[in-house]
N, C-alpha and C positions, 0 to 999 in steps of 0.2 A: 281221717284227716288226709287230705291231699299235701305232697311233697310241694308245690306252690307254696301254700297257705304258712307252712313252717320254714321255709324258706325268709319267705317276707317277715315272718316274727322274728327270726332271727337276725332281720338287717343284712339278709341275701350272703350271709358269711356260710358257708362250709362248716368252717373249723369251729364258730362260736355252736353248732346244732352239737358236734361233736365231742365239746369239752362238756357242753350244756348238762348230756345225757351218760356221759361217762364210757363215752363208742371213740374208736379212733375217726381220725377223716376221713381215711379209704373205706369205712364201714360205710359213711353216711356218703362218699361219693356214689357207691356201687346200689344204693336207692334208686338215685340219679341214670344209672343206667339200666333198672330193673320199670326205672318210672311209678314205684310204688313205695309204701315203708313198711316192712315187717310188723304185723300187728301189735308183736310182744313190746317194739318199739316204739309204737304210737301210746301203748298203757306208758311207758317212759317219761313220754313228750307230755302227755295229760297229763302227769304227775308234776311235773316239772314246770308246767307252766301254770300251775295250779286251776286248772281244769280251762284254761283260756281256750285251748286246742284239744277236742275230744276225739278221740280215738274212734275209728269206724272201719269194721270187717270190710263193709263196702270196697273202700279204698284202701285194703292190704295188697303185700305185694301178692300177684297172679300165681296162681299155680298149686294151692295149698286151700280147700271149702274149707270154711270159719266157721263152727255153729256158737251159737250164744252159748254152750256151756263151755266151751274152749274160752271163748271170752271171759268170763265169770272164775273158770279156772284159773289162767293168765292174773287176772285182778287181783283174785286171793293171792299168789302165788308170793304177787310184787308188793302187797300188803303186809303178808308173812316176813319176810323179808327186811322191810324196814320199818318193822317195829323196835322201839327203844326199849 
């Protein structure tokens, strides 16, 4: 997902992407400055907006190669997680 795209679901707010996902502001302003979202972030966001916004290695932030089993890892991880 591109930092736009969650941007505008969120009604261009900052702070509501940041209560949304359970991150402070300054986490999701420094996206903003990085120009990307942390993949384990984007599994977040897909969650959260119940799959409206899907999560894409593609567009993580730079500097870190993605393979689909990191993905898949990440998945489980946040599944594990919040199970009741």
């Amino acid at each position: 997902m591109r930092l736009e795209e969650v941007y505008e679901y969120y009604d261009r707010k900052w702070c509501r992407i940041a209560i949304s996902i359970g991150m402070t502001e300054s986490s999701v302003r420094y996206w903003r400055k990085k120009g990307a979202i942390p993949f384990r972030s984007q599994i977040l966001i897909e969650h959260y907006t119940s799959g409206e916004l899907k999560a894409d290695m593609a567009h993580s932030t730079p500097g870190r190669k993605h393979s689909k089993a990191d993905a898949e890892k990440a998945q489980k991880e946040f599944s594990n997680d919040n199970r009741v």
